[in-house]
TIDREN-818980 format. One record per atom (N, C-alpha, C, O): residue in one letter; x negated, y negated, z. Coordinates in steps of 0.1 Angstrom, whole numbers, plus 5000, padded with zeros to 4 digits. Example, Ala and Ser with C-alpha at 12.3 -4.5 7.8 and 13.67 -1.06 7.14 Angstrom:
a486850575078a487750455078a486850335078a485850335085s487250225071s486350115071s487150005079s486649895080
END
This chain:
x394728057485x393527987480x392228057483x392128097495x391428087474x390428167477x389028057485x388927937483x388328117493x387628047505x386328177504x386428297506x385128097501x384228177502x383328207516x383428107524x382728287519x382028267528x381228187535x381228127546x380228187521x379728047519x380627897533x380327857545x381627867522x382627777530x383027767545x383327677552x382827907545x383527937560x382327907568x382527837578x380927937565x379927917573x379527767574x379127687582x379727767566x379827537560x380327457569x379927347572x381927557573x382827467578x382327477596x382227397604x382227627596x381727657610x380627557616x380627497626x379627567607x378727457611x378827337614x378327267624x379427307608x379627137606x380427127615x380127017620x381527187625x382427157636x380827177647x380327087653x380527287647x378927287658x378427147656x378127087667x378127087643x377126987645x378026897648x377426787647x379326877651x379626797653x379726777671x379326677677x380026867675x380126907684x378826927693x379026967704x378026917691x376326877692x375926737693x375326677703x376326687685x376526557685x377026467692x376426367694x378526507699x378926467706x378226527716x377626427720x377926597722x378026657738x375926617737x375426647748x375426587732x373826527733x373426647735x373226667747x373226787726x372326887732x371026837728x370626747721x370226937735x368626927732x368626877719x369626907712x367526807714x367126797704x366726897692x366926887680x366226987698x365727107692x366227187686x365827227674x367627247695x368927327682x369727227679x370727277673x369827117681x370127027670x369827037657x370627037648x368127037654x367827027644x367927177638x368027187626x367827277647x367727417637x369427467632x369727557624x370327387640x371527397635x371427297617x371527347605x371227177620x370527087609x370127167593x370827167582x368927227596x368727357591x369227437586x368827437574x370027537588x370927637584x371827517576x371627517564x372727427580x373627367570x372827317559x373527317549x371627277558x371227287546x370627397538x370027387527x370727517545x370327607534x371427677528x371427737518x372627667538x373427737539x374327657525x374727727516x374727487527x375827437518x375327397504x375927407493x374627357505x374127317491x374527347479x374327257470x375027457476x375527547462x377027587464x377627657456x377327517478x378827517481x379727407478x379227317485x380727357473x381627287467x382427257476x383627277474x381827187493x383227227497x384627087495x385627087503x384426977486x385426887484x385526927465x384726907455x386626967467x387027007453x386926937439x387926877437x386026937431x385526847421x387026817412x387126727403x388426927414x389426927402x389727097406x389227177413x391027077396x391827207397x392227267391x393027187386x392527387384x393027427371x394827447373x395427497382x395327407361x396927437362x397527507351x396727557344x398427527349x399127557343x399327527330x400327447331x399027537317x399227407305x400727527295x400527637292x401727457293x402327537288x402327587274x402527507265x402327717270x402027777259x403127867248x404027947251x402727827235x404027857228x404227987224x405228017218x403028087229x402728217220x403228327234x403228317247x403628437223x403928567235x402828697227x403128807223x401328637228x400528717227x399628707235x399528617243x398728797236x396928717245x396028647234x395628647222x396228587246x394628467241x393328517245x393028557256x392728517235x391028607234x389728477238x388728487245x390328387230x389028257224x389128137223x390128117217x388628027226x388727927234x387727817220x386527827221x388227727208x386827587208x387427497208x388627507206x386927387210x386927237211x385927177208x384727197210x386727077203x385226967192x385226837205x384226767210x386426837209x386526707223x387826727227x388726787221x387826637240x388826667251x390026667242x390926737248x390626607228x392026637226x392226707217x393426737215x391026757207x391226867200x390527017202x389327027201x391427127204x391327227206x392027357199x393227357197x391327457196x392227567194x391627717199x390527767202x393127777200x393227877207x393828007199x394928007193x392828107198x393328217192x393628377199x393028387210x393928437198x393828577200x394528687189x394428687177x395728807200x396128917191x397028867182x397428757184x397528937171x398328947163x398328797150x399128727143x397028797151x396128627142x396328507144x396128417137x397128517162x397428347163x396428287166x395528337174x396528117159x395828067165x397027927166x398027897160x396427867176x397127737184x396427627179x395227647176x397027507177x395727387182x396627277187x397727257183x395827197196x396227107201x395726947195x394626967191x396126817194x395326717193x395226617200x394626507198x396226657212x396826557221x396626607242x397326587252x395026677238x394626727250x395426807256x395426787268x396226917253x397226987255x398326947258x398927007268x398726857254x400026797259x401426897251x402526917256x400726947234x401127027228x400427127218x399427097211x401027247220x400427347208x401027397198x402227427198x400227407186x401227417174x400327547169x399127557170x401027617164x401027777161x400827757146x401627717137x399127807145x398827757130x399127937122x399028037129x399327937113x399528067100x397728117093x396828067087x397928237098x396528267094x396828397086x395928467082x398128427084x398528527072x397828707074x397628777065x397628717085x397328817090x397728857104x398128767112x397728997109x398629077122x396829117131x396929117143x395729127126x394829137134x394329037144x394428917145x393729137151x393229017162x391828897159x390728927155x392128797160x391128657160x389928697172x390028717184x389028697166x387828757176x387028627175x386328617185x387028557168x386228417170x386828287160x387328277149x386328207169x386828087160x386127947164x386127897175x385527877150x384227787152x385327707141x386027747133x384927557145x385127417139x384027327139x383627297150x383427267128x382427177127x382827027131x382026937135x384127017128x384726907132x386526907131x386827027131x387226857130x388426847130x389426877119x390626877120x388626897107x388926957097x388227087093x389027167090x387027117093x386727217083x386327387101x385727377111x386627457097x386327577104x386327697101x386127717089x386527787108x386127927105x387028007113x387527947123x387228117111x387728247118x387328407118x387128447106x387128467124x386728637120x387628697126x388028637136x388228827121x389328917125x388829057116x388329057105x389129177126x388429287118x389329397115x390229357123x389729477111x390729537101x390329687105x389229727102x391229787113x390629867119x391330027111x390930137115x392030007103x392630107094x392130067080x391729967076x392330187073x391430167055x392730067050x393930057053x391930007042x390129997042x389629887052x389929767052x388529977063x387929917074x387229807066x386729797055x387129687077x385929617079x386429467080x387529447086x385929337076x386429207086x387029087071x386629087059x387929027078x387828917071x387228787078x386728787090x387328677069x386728557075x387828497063x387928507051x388428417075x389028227073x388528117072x387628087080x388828057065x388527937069x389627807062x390327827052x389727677069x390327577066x389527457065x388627427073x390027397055x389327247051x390427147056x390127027052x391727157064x392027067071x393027137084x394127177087x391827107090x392427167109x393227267109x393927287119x393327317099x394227447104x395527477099x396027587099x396127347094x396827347081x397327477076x398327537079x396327497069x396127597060x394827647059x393827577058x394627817062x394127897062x393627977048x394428057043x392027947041x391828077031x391528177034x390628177042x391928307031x391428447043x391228547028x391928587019x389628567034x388728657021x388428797030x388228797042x388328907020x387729007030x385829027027x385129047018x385729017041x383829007043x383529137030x384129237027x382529087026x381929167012x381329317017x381129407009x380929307028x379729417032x381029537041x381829507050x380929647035x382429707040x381329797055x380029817055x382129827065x382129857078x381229777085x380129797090x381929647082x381229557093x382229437100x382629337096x382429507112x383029457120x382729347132x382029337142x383629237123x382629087127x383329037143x384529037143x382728987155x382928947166x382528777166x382528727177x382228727156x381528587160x380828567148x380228637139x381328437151x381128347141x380728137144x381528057150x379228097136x378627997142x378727907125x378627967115x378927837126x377927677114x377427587118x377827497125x376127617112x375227477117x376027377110x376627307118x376327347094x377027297083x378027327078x378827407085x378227287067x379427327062x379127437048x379927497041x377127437048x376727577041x376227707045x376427827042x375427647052x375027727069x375427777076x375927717085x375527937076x376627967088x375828107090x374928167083x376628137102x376028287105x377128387114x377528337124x377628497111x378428607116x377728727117x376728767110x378328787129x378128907136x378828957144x379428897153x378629117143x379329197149x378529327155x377529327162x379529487147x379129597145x379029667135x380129647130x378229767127x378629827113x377029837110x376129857119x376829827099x375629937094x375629887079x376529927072x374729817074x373529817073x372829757089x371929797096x373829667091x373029527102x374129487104x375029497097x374129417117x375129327127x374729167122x375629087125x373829117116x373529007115x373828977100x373429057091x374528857096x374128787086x374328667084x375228627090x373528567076x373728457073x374328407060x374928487053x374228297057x375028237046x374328097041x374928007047x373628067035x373527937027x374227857017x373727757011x375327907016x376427887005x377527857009x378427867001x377727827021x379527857025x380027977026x381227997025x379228057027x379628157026x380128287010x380728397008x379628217005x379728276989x379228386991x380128476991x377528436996x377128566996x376528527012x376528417017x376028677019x375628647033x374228777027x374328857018x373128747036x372128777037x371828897050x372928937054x370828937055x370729017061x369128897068x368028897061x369128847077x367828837081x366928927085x367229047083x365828907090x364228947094x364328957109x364828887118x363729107109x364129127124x362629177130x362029257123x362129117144x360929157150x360729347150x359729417148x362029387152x361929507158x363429587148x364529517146x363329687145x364129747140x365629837151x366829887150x364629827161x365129907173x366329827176x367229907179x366629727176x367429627180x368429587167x369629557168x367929597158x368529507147x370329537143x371129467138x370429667148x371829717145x373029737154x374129777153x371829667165x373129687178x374029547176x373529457171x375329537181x375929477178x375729327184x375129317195x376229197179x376429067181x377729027187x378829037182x377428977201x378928897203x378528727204x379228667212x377828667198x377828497200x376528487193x375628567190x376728357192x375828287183x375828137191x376728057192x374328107198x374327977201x373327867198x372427857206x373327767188x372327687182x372327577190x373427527193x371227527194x370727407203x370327307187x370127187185x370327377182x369527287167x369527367153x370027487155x369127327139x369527407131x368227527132x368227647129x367327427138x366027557140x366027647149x365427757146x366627627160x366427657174x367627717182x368527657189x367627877180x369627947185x368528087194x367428137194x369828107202x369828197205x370928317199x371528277189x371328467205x372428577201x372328617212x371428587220x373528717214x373928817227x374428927218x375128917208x374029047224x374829137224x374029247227x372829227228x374629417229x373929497232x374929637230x376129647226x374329727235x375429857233x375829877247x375129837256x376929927249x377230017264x376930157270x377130267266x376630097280x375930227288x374230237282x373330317286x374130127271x371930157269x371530017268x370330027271x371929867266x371029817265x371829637266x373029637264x371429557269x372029437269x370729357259x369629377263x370829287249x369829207241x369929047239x371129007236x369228987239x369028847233x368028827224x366928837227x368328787211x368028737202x367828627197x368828577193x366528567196x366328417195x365528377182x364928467177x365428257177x365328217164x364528097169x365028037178x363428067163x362627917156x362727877144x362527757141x363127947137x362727927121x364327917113x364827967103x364727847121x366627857115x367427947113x368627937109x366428077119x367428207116x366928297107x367528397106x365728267099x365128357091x364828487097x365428597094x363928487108x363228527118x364128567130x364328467136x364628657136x365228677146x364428767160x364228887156x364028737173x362828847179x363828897194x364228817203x363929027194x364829097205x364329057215x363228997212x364629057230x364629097244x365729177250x366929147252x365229297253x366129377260x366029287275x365129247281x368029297277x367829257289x368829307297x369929267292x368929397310x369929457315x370329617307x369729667298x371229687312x371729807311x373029807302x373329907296x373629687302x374629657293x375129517284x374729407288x375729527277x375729407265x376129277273x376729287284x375729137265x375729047269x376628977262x376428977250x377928907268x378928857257x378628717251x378628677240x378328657264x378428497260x376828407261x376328427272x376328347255x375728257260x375928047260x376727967255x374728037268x375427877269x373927777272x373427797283x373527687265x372827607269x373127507276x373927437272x372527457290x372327337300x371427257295x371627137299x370827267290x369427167284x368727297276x368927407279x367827227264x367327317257x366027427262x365527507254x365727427274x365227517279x366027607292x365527697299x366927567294x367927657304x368827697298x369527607294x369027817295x369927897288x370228017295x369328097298x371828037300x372528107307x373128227294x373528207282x373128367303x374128487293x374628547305x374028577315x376228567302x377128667307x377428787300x377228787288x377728897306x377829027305x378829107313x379829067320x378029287308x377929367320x379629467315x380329437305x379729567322x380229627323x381229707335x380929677346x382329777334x383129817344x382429887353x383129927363x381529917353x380430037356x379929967365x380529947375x378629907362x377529837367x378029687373x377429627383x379229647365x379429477373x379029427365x378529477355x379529267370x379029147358x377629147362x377229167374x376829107349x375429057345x375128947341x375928877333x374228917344x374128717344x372528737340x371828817347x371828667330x370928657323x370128497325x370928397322x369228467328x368828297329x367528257326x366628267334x367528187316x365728147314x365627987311x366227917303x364727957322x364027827326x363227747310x363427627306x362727807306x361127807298x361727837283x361027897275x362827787281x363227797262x363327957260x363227987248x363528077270x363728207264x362428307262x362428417258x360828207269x359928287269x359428377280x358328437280x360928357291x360828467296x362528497305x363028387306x363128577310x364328537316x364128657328x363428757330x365128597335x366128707348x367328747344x368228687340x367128877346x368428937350x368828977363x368129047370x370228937366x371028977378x372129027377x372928977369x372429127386x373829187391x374729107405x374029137414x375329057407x375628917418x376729017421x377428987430x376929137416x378029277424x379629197423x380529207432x379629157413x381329147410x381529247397x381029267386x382829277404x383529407398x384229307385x385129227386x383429377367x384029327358x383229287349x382029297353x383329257339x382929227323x383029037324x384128997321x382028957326x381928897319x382128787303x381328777295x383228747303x383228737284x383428547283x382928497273x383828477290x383528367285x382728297293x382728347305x381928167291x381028097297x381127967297x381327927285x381227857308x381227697298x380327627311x380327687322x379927517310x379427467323x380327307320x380527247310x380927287335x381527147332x380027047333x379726957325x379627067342x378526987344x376926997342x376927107336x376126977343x374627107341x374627157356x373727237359x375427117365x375027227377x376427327374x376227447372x377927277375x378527347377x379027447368x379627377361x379227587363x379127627356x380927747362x381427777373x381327767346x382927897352x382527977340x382227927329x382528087343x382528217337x384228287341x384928237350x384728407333x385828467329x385828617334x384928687330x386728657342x386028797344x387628877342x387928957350x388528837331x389528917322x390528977336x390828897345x390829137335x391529127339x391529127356x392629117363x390229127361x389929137379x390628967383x390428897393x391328937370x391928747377x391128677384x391528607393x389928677380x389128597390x388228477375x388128497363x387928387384x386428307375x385328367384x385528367396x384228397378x382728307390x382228167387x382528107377x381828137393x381827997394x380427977402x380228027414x379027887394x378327867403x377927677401x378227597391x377227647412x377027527416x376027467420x375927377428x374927567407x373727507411x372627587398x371727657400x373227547386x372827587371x372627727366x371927757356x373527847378x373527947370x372628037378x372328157376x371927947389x371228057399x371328167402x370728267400x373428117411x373528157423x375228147424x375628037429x376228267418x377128237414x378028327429x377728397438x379228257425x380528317436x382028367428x381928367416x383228387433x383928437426x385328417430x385828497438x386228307423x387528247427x388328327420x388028377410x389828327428x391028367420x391428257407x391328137408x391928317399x392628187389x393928137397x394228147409x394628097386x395728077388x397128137390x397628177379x397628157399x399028297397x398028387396x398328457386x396628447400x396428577391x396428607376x396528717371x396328457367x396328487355x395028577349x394028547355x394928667338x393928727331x393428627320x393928617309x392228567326x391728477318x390728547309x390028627314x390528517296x389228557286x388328507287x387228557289x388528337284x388028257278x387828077288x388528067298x387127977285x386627877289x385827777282x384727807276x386427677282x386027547277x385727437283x386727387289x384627387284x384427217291x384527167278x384427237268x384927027278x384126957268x383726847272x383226777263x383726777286x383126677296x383226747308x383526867309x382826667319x383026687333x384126667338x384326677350x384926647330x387126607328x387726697324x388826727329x387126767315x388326797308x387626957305x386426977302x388627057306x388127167299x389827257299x390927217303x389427447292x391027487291x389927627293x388727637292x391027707298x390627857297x391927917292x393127887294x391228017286x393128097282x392828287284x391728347284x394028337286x394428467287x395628517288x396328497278x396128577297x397728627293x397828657309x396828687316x399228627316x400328667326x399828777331x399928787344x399328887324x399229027330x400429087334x400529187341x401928977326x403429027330x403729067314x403828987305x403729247313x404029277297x405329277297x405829287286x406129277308x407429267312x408229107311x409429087310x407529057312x407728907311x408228847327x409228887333x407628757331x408528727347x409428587341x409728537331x409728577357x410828447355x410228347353x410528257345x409428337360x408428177359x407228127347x406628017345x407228227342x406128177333x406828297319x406528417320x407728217306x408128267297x406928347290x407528457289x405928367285x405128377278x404028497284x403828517296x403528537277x402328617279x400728557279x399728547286x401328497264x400028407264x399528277270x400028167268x398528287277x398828207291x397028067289x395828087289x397827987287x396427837287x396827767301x397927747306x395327747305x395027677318x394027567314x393127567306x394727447324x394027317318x393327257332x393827257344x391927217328x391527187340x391727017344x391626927336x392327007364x392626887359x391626857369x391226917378x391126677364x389926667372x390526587385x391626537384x389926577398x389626437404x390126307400x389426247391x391126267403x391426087399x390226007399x390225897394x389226057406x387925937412x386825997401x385825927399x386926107394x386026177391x385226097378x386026007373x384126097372x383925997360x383226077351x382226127357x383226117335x382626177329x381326197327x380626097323x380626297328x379226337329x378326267338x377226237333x378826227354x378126197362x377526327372x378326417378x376126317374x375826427379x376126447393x376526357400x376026557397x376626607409x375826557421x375126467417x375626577433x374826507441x374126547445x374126577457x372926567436x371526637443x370426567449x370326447449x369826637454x368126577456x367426507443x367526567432x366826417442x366626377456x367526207455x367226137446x368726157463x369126087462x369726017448x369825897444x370126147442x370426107431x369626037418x370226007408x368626017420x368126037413x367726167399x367526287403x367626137387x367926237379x367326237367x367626137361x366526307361x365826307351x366526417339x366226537338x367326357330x367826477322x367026557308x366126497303x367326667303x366726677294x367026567283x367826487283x366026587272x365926577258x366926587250x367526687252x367426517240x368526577232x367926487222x367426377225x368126557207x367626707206x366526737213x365626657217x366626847214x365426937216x365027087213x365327167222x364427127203x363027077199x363626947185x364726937179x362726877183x363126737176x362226727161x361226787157x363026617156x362626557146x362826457137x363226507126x362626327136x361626317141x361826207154x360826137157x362826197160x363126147171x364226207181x365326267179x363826167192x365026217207x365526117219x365225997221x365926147221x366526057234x366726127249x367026237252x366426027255x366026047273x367025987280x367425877277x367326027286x368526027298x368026027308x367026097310x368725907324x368125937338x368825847339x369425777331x368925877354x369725827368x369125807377x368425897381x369325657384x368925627400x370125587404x371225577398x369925567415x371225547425x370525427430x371525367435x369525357433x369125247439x368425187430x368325247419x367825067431x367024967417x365724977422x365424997434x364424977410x363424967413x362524997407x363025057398x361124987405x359824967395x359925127386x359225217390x360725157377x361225257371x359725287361x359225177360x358825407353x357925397343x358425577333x358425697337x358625527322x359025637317x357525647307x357025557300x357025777310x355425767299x355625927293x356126007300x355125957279x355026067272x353226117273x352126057271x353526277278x351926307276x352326417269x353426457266x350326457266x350326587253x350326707265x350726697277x349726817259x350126927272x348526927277x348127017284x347826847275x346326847280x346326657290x345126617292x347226607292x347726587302x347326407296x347326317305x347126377284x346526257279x347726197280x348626267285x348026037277x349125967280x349325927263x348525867256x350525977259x350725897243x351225797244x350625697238x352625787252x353325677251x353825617265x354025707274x354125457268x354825467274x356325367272x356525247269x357225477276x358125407269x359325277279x360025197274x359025297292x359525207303x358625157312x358025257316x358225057317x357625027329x358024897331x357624797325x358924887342x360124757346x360924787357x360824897362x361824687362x362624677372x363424717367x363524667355x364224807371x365224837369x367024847376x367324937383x367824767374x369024817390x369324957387x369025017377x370325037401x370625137397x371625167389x372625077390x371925277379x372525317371x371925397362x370625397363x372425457353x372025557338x371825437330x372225327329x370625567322x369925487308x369125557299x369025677301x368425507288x368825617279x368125557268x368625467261x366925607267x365425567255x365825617243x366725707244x365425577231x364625727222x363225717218x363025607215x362525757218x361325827213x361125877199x361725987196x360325817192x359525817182x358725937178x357725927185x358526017171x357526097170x355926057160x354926117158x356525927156x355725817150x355325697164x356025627171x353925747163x353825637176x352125567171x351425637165x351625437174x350825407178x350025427160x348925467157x351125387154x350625447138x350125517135x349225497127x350425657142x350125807136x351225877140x352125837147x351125967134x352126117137x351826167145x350626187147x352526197152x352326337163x352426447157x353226457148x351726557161x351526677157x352626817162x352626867173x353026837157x354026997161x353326997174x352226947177x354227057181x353727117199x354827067207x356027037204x353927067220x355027057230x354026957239x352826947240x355426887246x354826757248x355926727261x356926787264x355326607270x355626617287x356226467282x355926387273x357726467296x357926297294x358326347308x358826457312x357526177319x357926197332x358526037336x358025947330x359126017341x359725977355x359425917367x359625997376x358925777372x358525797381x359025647385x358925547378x359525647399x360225537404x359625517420x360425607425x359125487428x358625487440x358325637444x357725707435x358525677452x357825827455x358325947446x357726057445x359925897439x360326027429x359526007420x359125897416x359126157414x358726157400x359026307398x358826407405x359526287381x360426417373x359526457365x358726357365x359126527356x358626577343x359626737334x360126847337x359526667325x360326767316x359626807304x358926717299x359626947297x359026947284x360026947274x361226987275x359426897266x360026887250x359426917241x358226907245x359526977225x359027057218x359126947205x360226897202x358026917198x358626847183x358026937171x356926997169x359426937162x358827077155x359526967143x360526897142x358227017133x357926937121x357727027112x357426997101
END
């Protein structure tokens, strides 16, 4: 079982403080012992939230790619065009026909019936197809993409007309679709410099509001972000090498993984909706490729074949680095609550061993018997919790989320960014527990105006503030 340092210093301590405790030392390194365990555990996990196991799998291929619409429907694709799906929270997988020997490089479902696939074709005639099914998987239509050497890695739908894929190839890595995909477009790009390096993800917080990843190796790692639905696309170089995945926690914290065999995984993070980010190297040996957060603190990334996850526990700060299971080679990772999530990859036995028939290898995470869906982790201050906005950016209404852990004179109020009070939408007793407004962009018989706008929080001495964006 892997044991971080972290842990070990956690554990060491806490025998000292206990041990302090008992024997009455001074007061003094009492408290600086005190000290150190809180700077030291906090982003440490040391009572195990759940575990990942074993889920058994019908394919003797690798698994690349991981979606889910909710905890019992999922599918899983990789080499030789399989894809899996389950409907019964992996209890079983059924090996859907996608009438092709290439490898499944992505795969998006809008819901339980209608989805998508990309797979790219690497002998003449080069370049990608795209799938799709109008019932779960059923049955598969497979077209070849119109635009020849374009080699598609990803694939997103806002709708069922709206969509957007990318890869590598020349005119452009980017296109969109207003049609279902009938014809695909080329968007508007800030900088030309950027425009052709390749796409591995596509992430929409809204139909207005997405981000992109991707970059070249060995020159550049990029994120690409959209206001305008995608019309408009504006680069940030970020790092030395490409970025595979990204993942929103709330609509202004957005996490990207990376990086290369070279340099190490790369981890990308911005507070502020993308108007400005960090990049870090956290010095683990490996590539980066899948991302999911179970919780908005706890967060598992995929690092293929070094058999490890990173794993951090405190929204993507400040990550560490566990073995999987058996040493499996995981790609890929899914939450779809604080319960329930799957990662998949392959044995890394091409030989096949005795214990595990298959190459192609799904892992299910299992939670905590005590554990309860989307309850937050135990922070400061006393649990207490102010969550984002959803949607966010909005229109013409949103909803507010929070948590106390104790009962009491709760006031939830909306200001403009010049600090006026528009609304208030709570001022009452409240017991403790979660709860959950929505908000009006029609208030006080007028409209609010496009911008960005404050909702805070305030219960005896806690108070939260969050921004939110209403785009009209």
């Amino acid at each position: 079982m892997f044991v971080s340092s972290d842990i070990l210093i956690c554990i060491t301590l806490l025998k000292d403080f206990g041990r302090l405790h008992t024997e009455n030392t001074k007061m003094k390194k009492f408290l600086r012992l005190l000290l150190l365990l809180i700077l030291f555990c906090p982003t440490t996990n040391l009572f195990s939230q759940g575990k990942w196991v074993y889920n058994s799998s019908p394919t003797t291929v690798q698994l690349n790619t991981l979606f889910c619409i909710d905890s019992l429907t999922c599918w899983a694709a990789g080499d030789s065009g399989i894809v899996l799906q389950t409907t019964n929270g992996g209890a079983d997988w059924i090996v859907q026909d996608l009438g092709v020997l290439e490898t499944i490089r992505s795969i998006f479902f809008l819901n339980d019936s209608l989805g998508w696939a990309v797979s790219s074709k690497l002998s003449d005639p080069y370049g990608s197809f795209i799938h799709k099914t109008t019932n779960g998987g059923n049955l598969w239509q497979t077209e070849f993409f119109p635009i020849e050497n374009a080699f598609l890695q990803t694939v997103y739908f806002i709708d069922s007309l709206v969509g957007w894929v990318g890869g590598s190839g020349n005119p452009s890595t980017f296109y969109g679709t207003t049609d279902g995909g009938l014809t695909w477009n080329i968007p508007r790009f800030d900088s030309s410099l950027y425009s052709t390096l390749p796409v591995t993800s596509f992430k929409f917080y809204s139909p207005q509001y997405a981000f992109a990843s991707g970059g070249a190796h060995d020159l550049v790692g990029v994120i690409w972000s959209t206001k305008d639905s995608g019309q408009t696309w504006l680069a940030v170089p970020m790092g030395p090498e490409p970025l595979q995945e990204l993942q929103f926690i709330d609509s202004l914290t957005i996490v990207g993984v990376g990086g290369d065999f070279e340099f190490g995984t790369g981890i990308a993070r911005s507070t502020d909706g993308g108007d400005s980010w960090t990049y870090t190297e956290p010095g683990f040996f490996g590539v980066c490729t899948g991302l999911s957060f179970r919780t908005d603190y706890e967060g598992w990334g995929t690092l293929g074949p070094q058999e490890q996850f990173i794993f951090s526990n405190d929204s993507g700060r400040t990550w560490i680095t566990t073995g999987t299971v058996d040493t499996f080679t995981v790609y890929d990772v899914v939450f779809t609550d604080s319960l329930h999530g799957f990662a998949v990859g392959d044995n890394g036995d091409y030989d096949y061993d005795s214990t595990y028939d298959h190459r192609g290898i799904i892992l299910k995470y299992k939670a905590d018997i005590d554990s309860t869906v989307e309850v937050a982790e135990n922070y400061s201050p006393l649990d207490f919790y102010l969550f984002q906005n959803y949607p966010n950016p909005f229109n013409p209404s949103t909803k507010i989320k929070w948590q106390s852990s104790v009962g009491g004179w709760q006031t939830l109020k909306i200001f403009d960014v010049l600090g006026n009070e528009i609304a208030t939408l709570v001022n009452e007793y409240r017991p403790a527990g979660r709860y959950e407004v929505e908000f009006q962009s029609t208030t006080s018989g007028f409209q609010l105006a496009s911008g960005i706008y404050f909702y805070t929080l305030s219960e005896g001495t806690y108070s939260e503030s969050k921004k939110m964006i209403l785009l009209r």
